[in-house]
Backbone as CSV, one residue per row, in Angstrom:
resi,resn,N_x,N_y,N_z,CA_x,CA_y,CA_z,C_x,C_y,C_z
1,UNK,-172.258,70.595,51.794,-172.867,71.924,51.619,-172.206,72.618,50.444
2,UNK,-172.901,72.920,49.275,-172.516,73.837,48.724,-172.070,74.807,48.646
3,UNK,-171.066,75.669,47.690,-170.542,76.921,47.596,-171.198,77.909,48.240
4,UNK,-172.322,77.914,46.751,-173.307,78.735,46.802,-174.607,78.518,47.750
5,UNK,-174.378,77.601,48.592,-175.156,77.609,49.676,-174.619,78.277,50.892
6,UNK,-173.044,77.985,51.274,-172.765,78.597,51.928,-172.339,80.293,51.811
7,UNK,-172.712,80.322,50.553,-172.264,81.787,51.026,-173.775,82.463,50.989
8,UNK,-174.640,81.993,50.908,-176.509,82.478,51.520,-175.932,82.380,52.573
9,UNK,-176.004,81.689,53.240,-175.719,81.632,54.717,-174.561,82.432,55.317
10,UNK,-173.788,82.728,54.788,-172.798,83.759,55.732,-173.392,84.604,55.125
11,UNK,-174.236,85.392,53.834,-174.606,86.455,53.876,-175.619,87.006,54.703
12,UNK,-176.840,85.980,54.869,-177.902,85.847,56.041,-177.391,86.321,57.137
13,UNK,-176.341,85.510,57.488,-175.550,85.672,58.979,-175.448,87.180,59.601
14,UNK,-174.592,87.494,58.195,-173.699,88.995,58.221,-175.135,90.255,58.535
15,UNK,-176.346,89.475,57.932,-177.150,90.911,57.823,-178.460,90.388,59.219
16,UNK,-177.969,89.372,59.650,-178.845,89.052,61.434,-178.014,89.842,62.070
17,UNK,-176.553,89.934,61.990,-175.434,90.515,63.130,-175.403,89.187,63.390
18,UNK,-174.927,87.985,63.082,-174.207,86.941,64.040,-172.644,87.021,63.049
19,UNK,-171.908,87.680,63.197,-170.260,87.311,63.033,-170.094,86.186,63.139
20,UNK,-169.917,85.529,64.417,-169.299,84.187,64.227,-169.183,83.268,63.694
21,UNK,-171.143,83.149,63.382,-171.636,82.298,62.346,-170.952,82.128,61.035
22,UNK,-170.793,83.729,60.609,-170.601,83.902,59.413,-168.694,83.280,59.076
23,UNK,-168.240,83.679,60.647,-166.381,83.527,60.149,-166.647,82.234,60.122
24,UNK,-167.173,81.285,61.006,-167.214,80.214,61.343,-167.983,79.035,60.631
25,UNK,-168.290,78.956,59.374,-169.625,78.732,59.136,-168.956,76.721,58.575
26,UNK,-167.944,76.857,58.021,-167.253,75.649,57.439,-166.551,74.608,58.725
27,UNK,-166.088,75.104,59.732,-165.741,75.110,61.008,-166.848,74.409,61.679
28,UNK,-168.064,74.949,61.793,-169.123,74.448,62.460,-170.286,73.348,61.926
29,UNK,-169.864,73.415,60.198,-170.226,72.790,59.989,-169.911,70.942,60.048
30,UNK,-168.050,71.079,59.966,-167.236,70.193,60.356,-167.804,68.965,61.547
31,UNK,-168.410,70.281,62.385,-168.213,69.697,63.877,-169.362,68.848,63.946
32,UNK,-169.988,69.428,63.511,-171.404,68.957,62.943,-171.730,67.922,62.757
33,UNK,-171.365,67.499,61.064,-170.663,66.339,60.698,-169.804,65.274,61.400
34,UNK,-169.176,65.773,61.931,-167.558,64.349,62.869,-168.616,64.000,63.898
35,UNK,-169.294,64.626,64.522,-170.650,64.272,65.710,-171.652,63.419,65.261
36,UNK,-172.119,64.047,64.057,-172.926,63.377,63.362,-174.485,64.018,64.496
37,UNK,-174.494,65.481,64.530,-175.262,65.857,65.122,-176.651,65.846,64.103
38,UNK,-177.626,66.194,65.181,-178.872,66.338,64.604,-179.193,67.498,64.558
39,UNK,-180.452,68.285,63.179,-180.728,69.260,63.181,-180.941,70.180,64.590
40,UNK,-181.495,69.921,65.366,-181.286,70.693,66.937,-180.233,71.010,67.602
41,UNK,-179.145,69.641,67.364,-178.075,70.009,68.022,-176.955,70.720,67.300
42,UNK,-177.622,71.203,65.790,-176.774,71.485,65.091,-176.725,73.362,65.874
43,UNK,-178.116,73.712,65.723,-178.929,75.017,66.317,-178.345,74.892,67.348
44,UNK,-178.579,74.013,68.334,-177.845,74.690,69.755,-176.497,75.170,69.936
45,UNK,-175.497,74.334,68.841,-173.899,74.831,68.624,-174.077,76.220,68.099
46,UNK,-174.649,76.564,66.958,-174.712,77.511,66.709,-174.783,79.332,67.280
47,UNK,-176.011,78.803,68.140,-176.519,79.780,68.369,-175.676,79.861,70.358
48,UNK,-175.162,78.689,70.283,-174.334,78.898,71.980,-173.280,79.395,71.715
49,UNK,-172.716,79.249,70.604,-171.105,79.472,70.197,-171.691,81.080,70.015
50,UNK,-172.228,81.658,69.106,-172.975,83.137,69.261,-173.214,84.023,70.055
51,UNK,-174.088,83.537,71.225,-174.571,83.993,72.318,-172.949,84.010,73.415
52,UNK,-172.107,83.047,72.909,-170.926,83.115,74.052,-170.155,84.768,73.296
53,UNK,-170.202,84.658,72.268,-168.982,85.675,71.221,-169.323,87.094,72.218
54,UNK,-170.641,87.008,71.863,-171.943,88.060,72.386,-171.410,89.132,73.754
55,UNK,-172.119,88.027,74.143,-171.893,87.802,75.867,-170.040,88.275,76.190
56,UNK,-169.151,88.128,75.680,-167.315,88.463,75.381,-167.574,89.759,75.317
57,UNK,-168.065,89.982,74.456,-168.303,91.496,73.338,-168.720,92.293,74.687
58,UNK,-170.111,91.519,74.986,-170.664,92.715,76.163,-169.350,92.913,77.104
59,UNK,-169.087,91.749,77.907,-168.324,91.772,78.651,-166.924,92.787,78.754
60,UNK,-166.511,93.014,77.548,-165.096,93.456,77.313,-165.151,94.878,77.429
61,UNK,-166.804,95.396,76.664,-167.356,96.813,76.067,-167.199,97.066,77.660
62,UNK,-168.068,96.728,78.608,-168.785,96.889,80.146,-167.424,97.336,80.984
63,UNK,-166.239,96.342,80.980,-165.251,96.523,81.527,-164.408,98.039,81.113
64,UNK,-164.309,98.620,79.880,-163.864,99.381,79.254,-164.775,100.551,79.801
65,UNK,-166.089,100.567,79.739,-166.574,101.874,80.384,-166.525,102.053,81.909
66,UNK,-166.287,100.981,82.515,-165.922,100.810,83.845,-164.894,101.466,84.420
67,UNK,-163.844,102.048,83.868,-162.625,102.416,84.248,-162.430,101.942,85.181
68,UNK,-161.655,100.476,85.171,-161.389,99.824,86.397,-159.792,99.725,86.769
69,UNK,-159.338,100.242,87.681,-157.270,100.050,87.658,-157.253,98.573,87.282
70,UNK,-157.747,97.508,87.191,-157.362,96.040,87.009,-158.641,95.045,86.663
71,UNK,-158.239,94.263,86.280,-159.467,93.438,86.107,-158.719,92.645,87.466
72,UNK,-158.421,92.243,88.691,-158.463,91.498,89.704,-159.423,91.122,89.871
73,UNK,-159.710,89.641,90.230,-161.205,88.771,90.735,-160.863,88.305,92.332
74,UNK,-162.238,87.977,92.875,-162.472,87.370,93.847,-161.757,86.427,94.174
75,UNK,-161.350,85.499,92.943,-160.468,84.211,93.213,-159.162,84.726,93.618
76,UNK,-158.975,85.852,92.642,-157.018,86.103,93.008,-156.929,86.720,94.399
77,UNK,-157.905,87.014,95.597,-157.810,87.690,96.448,-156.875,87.201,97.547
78,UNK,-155.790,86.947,98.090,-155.266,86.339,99.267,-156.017,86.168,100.459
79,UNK,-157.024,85.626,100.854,-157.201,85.152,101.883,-156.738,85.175,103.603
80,UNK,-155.615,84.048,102.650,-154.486,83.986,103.791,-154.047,84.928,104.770
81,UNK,-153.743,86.094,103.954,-153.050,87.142,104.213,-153.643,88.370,104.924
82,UNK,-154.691,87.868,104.949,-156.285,88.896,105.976,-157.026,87.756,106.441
83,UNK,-156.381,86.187,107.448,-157.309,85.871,108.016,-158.755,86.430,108.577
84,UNK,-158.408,87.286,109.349,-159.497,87.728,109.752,-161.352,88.053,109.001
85,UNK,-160.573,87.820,107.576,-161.830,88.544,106.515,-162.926,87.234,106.495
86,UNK,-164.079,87.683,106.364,-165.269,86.598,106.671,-165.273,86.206,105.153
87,UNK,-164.661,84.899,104.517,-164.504,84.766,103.198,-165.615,84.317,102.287
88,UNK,-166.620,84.106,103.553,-167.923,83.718,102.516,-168.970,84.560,102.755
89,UNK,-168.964,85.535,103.756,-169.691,87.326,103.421,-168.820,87.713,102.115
90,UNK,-167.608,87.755,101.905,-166.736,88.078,100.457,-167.798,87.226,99.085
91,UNK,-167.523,86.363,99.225,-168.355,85.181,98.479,-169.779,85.756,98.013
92,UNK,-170.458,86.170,99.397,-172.282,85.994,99.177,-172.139,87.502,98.129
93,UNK,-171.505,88.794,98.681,-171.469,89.890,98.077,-171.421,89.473,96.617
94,UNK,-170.279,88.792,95.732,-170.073,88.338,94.536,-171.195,87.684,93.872
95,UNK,-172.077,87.470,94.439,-172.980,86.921,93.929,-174.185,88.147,93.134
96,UNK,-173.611,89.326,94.098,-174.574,90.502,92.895,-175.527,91.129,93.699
97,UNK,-176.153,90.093,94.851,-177.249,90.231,95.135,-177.770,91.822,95.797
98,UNK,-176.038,92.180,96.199,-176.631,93.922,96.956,-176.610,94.227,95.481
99,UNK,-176.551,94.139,94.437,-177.180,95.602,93.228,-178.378,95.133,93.268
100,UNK,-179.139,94.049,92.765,-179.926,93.991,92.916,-181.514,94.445,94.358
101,UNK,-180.851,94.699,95.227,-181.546,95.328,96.524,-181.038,96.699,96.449
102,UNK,-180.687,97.542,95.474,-179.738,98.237,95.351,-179.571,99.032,97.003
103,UNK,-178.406,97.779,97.378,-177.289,98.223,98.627,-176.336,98.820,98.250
104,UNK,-175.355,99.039,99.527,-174.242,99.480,99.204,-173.184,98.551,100.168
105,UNK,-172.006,99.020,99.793,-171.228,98.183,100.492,-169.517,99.676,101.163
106,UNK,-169.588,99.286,102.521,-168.315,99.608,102.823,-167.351,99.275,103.328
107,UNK,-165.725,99.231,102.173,-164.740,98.408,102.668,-164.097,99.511,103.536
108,UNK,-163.678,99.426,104.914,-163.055,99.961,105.871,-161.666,99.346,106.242
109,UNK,-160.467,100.100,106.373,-159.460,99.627,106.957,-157.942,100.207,106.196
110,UNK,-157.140,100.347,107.052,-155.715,100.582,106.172,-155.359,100.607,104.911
111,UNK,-154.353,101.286,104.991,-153.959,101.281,103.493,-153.053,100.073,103.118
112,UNK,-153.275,99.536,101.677,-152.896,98.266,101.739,-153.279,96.912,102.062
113,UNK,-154.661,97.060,102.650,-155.439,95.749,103.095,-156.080,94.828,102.214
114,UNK,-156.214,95.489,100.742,-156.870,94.855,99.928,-158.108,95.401,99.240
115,UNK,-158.503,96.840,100.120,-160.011,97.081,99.918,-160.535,97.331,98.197
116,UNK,-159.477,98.019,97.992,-159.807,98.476,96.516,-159.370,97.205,95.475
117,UNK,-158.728,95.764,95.919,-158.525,94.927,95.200,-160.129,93.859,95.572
118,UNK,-160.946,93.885,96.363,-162.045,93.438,96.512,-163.182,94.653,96.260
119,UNK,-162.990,95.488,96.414,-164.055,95.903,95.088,-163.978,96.494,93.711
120,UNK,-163.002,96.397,93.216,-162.287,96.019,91.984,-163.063,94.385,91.528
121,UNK,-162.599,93.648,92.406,-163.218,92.232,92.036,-164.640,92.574,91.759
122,UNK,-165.134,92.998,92.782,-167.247,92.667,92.731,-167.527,93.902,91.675
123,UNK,-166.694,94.798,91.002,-167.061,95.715,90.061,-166.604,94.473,88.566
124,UNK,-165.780,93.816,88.434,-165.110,92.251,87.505,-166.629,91.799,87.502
125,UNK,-167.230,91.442,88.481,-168.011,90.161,88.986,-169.425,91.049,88.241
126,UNK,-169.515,92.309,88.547,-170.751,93.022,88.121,-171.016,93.103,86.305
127,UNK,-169.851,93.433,85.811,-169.643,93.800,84.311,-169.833,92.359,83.552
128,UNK,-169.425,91.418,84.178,-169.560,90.083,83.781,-171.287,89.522,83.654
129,UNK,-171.816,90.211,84.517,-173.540,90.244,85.106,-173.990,90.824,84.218
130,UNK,-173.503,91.468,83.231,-173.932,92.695,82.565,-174.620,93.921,83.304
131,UNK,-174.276,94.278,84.317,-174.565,95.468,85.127,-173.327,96.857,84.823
132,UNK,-173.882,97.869,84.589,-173.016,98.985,83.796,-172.529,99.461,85.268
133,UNK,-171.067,99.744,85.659,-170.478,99.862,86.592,-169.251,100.583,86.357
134,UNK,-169.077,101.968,87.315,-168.422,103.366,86.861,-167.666,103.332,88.333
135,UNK,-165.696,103.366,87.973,-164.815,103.480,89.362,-164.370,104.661,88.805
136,UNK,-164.329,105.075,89.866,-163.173,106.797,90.172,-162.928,106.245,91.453
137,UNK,-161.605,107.209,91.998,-161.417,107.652,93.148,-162.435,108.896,94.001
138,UNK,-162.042,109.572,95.008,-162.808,110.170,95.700,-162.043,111.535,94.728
139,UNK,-161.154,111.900,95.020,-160.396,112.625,94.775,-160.797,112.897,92.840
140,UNK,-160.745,112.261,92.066,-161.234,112.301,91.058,-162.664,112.750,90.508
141,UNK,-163.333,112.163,91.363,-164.884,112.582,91.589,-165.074,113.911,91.485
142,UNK,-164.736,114.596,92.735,-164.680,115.744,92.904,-164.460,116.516,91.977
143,UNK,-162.961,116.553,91.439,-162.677,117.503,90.477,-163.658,117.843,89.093
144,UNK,-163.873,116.207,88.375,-165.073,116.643,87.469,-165.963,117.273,87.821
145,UNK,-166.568,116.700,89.252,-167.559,117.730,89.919,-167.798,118.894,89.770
146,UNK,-166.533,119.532,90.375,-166.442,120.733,90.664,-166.336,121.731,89.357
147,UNK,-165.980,120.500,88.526,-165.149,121.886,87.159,-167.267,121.971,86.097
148,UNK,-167.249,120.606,86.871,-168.822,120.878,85.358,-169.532,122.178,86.480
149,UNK,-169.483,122.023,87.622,-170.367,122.753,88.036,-169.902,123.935,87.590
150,UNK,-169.031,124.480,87.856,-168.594,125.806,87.419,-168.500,126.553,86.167
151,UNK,-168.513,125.333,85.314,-169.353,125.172,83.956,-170.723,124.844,83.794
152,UNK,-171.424,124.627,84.395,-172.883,125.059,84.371,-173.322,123.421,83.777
153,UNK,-172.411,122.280,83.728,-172.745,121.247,83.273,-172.987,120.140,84.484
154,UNK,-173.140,120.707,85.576,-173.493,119.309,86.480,-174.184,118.393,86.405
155,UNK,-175.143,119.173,85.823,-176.139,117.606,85.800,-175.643,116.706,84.532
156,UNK,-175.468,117.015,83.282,-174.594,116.680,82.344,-173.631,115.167,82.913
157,UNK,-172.790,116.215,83.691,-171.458,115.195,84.341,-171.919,114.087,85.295
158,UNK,-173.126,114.452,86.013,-173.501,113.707,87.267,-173.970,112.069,86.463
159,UNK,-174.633,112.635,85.172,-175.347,111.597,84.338,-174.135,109.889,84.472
160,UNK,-173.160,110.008,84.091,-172.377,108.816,84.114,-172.376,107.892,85.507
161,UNK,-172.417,108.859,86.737,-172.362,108.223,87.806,-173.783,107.826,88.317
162,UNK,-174.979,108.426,88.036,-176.023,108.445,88.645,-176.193,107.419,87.536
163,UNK,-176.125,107.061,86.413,-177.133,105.632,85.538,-176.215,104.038,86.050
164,UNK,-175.498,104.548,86.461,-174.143,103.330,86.968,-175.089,102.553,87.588
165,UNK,-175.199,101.073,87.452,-175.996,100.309,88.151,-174.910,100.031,89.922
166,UNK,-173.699,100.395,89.296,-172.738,100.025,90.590,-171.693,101.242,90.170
167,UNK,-171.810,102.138,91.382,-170.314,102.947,91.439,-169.627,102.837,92.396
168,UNK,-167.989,102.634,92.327,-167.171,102.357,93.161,-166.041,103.744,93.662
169,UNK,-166.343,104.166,94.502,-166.006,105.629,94.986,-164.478,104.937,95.684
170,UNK,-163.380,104.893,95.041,-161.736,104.743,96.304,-161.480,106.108,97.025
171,UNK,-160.854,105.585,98.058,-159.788,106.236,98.422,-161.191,107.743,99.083
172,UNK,-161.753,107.179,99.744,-162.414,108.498,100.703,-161.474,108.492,102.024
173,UNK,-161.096,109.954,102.131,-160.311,109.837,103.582,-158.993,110.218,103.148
174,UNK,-158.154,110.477,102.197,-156.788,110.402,101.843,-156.724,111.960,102.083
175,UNK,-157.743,112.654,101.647,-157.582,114.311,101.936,-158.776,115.016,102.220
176,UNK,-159.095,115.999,103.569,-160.715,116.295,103.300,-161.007,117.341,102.225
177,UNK,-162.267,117.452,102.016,-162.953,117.982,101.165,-163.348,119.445,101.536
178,UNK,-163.505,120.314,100.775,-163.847,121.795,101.120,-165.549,121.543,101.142
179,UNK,-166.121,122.421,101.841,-167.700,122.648,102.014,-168.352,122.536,100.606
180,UNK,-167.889,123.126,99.192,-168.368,122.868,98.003,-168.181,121.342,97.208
181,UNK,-166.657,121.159,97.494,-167.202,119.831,96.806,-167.585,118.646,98.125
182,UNK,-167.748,118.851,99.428,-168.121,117.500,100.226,-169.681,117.740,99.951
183,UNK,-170.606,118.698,99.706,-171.884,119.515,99.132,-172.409,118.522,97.861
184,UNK,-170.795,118.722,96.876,-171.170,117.705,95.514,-171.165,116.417,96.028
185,UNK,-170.693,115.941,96.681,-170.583,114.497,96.904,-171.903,113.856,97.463
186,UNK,-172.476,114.864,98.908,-173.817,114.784,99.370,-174.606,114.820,98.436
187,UNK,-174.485,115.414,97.088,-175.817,115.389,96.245,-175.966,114.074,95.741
188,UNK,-174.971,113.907,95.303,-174.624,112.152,94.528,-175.146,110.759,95.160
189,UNK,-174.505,111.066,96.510,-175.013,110.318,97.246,-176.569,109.652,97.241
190,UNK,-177.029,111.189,97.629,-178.663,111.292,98.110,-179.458,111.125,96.644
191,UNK,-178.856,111.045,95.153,-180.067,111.008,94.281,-179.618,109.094,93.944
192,UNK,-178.536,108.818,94.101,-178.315,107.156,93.642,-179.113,106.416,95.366
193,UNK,-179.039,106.910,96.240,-179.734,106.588,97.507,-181.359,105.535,96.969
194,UNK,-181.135,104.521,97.157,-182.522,103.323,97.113,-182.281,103.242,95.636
195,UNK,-181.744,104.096,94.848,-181.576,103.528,93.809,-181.052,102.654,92.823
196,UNK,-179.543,102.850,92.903,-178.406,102.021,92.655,-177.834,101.423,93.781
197,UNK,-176.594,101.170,93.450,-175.627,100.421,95.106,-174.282,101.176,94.453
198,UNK,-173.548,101.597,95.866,-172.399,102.254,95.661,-171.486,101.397,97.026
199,UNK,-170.119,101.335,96.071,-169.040,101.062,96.708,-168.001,102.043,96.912
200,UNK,-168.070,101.793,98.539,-167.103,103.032,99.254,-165.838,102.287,100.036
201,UNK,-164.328,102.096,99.181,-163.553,101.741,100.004,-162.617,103.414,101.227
202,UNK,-162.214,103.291,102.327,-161.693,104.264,103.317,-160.779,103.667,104.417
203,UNK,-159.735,104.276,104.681,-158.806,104.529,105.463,-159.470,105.013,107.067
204,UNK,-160.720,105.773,106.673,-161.087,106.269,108.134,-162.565,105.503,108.822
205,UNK,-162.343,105.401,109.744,-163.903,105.110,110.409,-164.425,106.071,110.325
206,UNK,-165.706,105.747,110.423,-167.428,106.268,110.126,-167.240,107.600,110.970
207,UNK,-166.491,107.206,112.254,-166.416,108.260,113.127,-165.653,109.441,112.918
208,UNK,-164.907,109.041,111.925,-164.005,110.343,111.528,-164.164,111.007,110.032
209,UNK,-165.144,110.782,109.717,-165.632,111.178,108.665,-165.686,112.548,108.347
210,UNK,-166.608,113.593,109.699,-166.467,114.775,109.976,-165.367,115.544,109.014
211,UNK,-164.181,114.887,110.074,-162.752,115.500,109.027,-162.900,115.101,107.494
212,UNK,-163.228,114.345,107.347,-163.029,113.975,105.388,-164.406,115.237,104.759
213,UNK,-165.898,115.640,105.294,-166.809,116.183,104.974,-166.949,117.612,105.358
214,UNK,-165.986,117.978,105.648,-165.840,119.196,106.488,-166.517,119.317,107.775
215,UNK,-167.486,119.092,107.827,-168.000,119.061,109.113,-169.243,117.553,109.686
216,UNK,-169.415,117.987,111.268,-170.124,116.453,111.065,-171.684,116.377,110.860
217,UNK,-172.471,117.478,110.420,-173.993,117.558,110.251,-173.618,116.790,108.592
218,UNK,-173.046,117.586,107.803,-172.908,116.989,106.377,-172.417,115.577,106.703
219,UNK,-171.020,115.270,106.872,-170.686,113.708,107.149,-171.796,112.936,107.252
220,UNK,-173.074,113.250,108.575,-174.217,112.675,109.000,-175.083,112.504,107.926
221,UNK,-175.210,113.529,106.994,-176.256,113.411,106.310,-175.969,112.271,105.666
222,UNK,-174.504,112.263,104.966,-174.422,111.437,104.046,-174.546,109.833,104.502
223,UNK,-173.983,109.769,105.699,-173.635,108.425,106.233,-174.990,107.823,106.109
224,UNK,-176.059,108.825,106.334,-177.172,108.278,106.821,-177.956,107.624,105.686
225,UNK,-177.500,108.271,104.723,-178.263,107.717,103.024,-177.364,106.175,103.067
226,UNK,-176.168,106.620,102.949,-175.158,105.350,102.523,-175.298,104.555,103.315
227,UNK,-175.792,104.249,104.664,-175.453,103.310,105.600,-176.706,102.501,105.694
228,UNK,-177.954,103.050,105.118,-179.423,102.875,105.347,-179.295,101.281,105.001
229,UNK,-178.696,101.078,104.064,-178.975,99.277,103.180,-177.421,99.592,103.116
230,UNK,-176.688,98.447,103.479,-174.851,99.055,103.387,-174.523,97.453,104.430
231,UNK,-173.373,97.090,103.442,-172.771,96.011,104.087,-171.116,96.664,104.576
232,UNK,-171.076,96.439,105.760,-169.615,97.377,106.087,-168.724,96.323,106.604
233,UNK,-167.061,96.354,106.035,-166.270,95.220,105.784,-165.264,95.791,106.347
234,UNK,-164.734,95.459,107.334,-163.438,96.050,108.019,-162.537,95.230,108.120
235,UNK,-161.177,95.366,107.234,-160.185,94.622,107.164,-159.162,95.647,108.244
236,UNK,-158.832,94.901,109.207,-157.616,95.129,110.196,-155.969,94.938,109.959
237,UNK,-156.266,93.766,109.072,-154.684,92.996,108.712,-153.821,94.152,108.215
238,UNK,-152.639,93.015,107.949,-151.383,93.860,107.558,-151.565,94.522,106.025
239,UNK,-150.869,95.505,105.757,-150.071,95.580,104.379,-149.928,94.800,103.338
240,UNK,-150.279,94.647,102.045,-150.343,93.561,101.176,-148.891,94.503,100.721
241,UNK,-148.947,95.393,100.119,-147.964,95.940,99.255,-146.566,96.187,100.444
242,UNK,-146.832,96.443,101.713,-145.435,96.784,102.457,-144.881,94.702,103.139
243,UNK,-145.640,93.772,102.401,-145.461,92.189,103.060,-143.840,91.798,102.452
244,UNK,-143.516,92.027,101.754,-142.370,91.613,100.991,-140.967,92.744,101.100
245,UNK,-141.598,94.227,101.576,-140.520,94.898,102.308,-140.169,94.658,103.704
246,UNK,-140.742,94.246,104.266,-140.888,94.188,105.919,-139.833,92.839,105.779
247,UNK,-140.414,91.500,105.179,-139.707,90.123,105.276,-138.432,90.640,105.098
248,UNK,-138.028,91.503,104.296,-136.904,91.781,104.190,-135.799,92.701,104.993
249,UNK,-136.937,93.364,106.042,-136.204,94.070,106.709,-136.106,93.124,107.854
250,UNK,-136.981,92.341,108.221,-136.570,91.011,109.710,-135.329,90.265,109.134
251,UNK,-135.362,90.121,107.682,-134.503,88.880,107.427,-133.204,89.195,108.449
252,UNK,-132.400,88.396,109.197,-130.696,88.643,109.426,-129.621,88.205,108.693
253,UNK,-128.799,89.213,109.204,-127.921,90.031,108.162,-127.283,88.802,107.182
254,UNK,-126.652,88.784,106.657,-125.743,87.777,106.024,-123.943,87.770,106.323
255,UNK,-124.160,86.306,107.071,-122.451,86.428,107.660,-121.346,86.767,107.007
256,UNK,-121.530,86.673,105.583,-120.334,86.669,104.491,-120.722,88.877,104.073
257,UNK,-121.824,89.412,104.644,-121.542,90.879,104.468,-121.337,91.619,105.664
258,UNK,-119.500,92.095,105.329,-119.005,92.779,106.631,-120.220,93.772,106.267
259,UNK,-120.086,94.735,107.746,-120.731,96.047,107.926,-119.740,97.496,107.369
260,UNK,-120.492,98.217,106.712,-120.010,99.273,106.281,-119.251,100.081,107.045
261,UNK,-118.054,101.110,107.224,-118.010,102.117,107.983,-118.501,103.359,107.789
């Protein structure tokens, strides 16, 4: 290939938008050659090596508007350590299929069980799907809430959470809510309701909700949107983060350390 052939071609490249092509163009042609590929299979390297760069790009952008505490996946999840968890209801969820029915899903159980590290994962698993997917806490929620409203920008603010193909709401239950913002939360609820799918990890059962909503007609309302299409996941097990203090507090003592006076 010529000089001046190749540089038509990375200029072509540069003004389609394929980058890679263009960094890559001597590189691919190499490969090309040592294969001894044919015009088709030359196109399919091309344009797969492209479509992968692409597909990165989306991926990386998706994760970044996501505000996610971690990229943690499904695979890194311990198992072990929450027998009890049904690992291939974990599994079927990852597969996407509640956004698409736009469900919802609720992880229930202690603090420390994992909840927000499994939907952390299926928010990983969503951005990868190319599905646009928005985490806050509960506690976080609110406050923007409350401050656009009072600024006259709610609907403005609501916009990020309501286009979210998947929003992941943590930590409901850590403190209740006053009548105005458990009010904002009911609105949110009820306009992403059949529309999107929302993830709700909590510390409290369904039944004690009341206390987190101020009262239990509101709690009801909401439960009743969220629960309509809703996969609910109750991890019982121990402590992930208190597993390695505890071993250490059973361990016995060590014979060679007298006791203090």
């Amino acid at each position: 290939m010529s000089e001046l052939t190749a540089t038509r071609v990375r200029d072509a490249a540069t003004k389609l938008g394929l980058p890679h092509l263009a960094d890559n163009l001597t590189d691919l042609v190499t490969r090309a050659d040592t294969k001894q590929m044919g015009y088709l299979d030359f196109l399919d390297l091309v344009t797969g090596e492209e479509a992968g760069v692409k597909d990165d790009r989306r991926f990386r952008n998706q994760l970044r508007l996501a505000r996610l505490p971690h990229q943690k996946t499904v695979d890194e999840f311990d198992f072990t350590f929450q027998p009890d968890l049904d690992v291939r209801k974990i599994r079927d969820l990852a597969t996407l299929e509640f956004i698409e029915h736009q469900s919802n899903i609720a992880l229930l159980g202690p603090p420390g069980t994992g909840k927000t590290h499994l939907a952390v994962s299926l928010g990983v698993a969503a951005c990868q799907a190319g599905y646009c997917v928005y985490f806050t806490s509960l506690d976080h929620l609110v406050t923007k809430l409350r401050a656009a409203d009072a600024a006259g920008r709610l609907d403005n603010q609501m916009r990020p959470f309501l286009r979210s193909a998947l929003l992941i709401i943590d930590e409901v239950g850590y403190r209740p809510l006053d009548r105005v913002d458990a009010n904002l939360v009911f609105h949110l609820i009820s306009r992403r309701y059949e529309k999107s799918s929302t993830i709700i990890t909590s510390n409290k059962a369904f039944t004690e909700w009341g206390t987190i909503f101020t009262d239990e007609v509101l709690a009801t309302a909401i439960l009743d949107r969220f629960l309509h299409h809703c996969d609910v996941i109750t991890i019982n097990g121990p402590s992930w983060r208190l597993k390695d203090r505890l071993a250490n507090l059973e361990q016995p003592p060590n014979d060679d350390q007298q006791p203090q006076a």
